[in-house]
N, C-alpha and C positions, 0 to 999 in steps of 0.2 A: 718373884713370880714372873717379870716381864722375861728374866734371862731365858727361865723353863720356856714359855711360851714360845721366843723365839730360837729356840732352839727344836722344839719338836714342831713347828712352823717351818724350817730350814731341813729338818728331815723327809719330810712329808713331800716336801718339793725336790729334792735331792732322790727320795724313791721315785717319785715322778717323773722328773727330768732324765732319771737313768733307764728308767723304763721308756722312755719315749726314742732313748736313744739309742736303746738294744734293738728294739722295734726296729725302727727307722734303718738300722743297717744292715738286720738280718733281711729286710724286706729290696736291697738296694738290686739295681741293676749290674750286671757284674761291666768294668769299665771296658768301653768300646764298642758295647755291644749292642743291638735291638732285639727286642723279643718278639718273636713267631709267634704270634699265641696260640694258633690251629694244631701246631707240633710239641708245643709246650718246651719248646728249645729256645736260649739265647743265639745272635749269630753273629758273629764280628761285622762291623759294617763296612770292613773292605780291607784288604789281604796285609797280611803281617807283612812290617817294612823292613827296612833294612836298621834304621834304629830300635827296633821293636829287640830283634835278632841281640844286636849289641848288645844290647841290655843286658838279656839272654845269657850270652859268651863272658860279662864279664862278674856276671851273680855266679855261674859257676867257676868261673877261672878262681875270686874272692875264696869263694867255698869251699873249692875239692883240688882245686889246683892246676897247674897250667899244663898237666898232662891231662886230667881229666877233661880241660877245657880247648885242649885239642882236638879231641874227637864231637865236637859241634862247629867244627869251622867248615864253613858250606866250600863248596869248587869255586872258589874265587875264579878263575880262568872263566865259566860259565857267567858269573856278574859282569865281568870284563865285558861279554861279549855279546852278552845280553844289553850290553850299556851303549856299548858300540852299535848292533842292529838297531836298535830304538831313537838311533840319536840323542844320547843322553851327554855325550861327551863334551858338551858345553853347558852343563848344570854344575855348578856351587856344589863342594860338599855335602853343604846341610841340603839343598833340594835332593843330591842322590839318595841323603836317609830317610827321604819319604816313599822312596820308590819300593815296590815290593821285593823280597828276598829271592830268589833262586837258586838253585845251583845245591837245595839241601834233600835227603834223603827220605823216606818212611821214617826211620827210626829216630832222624835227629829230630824230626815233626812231632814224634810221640813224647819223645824229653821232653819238647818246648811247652807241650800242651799238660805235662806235668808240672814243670818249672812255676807255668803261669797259676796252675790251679793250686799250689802251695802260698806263693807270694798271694794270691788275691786274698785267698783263707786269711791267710795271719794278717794283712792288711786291713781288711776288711770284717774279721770276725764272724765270717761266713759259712757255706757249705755248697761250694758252687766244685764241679768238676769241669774241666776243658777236655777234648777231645777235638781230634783232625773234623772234618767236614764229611756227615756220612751221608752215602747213596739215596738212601730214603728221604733225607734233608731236601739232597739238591733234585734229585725227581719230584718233588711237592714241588720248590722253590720254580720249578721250570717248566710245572705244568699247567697249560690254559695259558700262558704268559702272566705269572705270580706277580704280583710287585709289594715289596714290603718296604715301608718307609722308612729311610736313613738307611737304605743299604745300597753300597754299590753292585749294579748285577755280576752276578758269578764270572768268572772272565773276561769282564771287560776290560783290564790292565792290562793283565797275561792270562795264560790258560791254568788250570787252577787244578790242584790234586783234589779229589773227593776218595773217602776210605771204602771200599768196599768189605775187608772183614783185614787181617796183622798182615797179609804179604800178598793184599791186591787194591789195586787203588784204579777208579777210571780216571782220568783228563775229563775235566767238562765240557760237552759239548762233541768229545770225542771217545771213541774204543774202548773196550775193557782192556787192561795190558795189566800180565802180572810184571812186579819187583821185586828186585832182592831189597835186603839194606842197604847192599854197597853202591847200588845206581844212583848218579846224580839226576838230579830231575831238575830239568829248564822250565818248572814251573812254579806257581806261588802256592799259597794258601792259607784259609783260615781258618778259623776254631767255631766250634758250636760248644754253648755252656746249659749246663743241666741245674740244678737245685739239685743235692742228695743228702 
C-alpha cells in the first residue's frame, strides 16, 4: 500500500514539476535580450560581437562545412581597421571578442539571425524567431528620446544597420542607402526577437 501510495505521490509531482518546467521555458526571455513591451518585440541589449560572430562561423563550418562556412566570414581588412580607427590595437584578444562585429553583409545578417533563431528553439524549447533590427523598431526606439532598460542606445558603439525591407537597410541615425548582398558594411548590428 505504502509503495502504490508513493508511487502515484511521485507522479503527481513529476506531472507537476514538468508542467511547471514547460511553463517556465516556453515563457523565458529569449538570452540577451530586453523586452519592448509597447512593440511587443525582444531587443538585444547591445550589438552582436565579434565572439557572438564566432560562434556563428564555427556551428556552420561543424555543420555544412568549411565551404559553406566561407561564405559568412566578414571583411576581415574592415575589423583590422575598424580596430585600428578605434584604437583598439592595444586590447587582449578576449577584450577584442567583445567588441562589435563589422565588416558583414545583408545576407550574412539574415543567416545569422536564422542560425541564432534555430539554436535558441532547440535550446530552449521555444518559438521565438530573430530578425535584423527593423525601421519601425528603431523610429519608436528614437522617438521623444525612448529609453528602455538594459539596453545600449542604438549606435553608441558603432553606427548600426536597421532593415528597411531584403535589399535596403538605413544607418542609424543616418540616410536611407540601398545594398546589394555583396557590400561590406563598416557597421554593427542587432536582432529583434518575436514569439511565433
Amino acid at each position: 500500500m505504502f509503495k502504490l501510495q508513493l508511487t502515484i505521490t511521485l507522479i503527481i509531482l513529476g506531472f507537476f514539476l514538468s508542467s511547471f518546467i514547460f511553463t517556465h521555458s516556453r515563457n523565458r526571455t529569449p538570452p540577451g535580450t530586453t523586452l519592448v513591451k509597447e512593440v511587443g518585440y525582444w531587443i538585444d541589449k547591445e550589438e552582436i560581437k565579434i565572439a557572438d560572430w564566432q560562434e556563428f562561423y564555427f556551428y556552420i563550418k561543424n555543420a555544412y562545412g568549411v565551404d559553406s562556412a566561407s561564405t559568412i566570414i566578414p571583411d576581415t581588412n574592415l575589423i583590422k581597421k575598424h580596430f585600428y580607427l578605434q584604437s583598439y590595437s592595444g586590447l587582449t584578444l578576449k577584450e577584442k571578442y567583445k567588441l562589435p562585429i563589422v565588416g558583414v553583409t545583408l545576407y550574412q545578417i539574415m543567416l545569422y539571425c536564422k542560425f541564432r533563431t534555430e539554436v535558441v528553439n532547440y535550446k530552449y524549447k521555444s518559438n521565438f524567431e530573430y530578425t535584423p533590427l527593423k525601421i519601425e523598431i528603431f523610429d519608436y526606439l528614437n522617438s521623444k528620446g525612448k529609453k528602455v532598460r538594459n539596453l545600449n542606445p542604438i549606435g553608441s558603439n558603432v553606427p548600426e544597420i536597421v532593415v528597411i525591407s531584403n535589399d535596403s537597410i538605413k544607418i542609424a541615425n543616418q540616410i536611407h542607402r540601398n545594398i546589394n548582398n555583396e557590400d561590406n558594411l563598416f557597421f554593427g548590428f542587432r536582432c529583434i526577437v518575436v514569439k511565433i
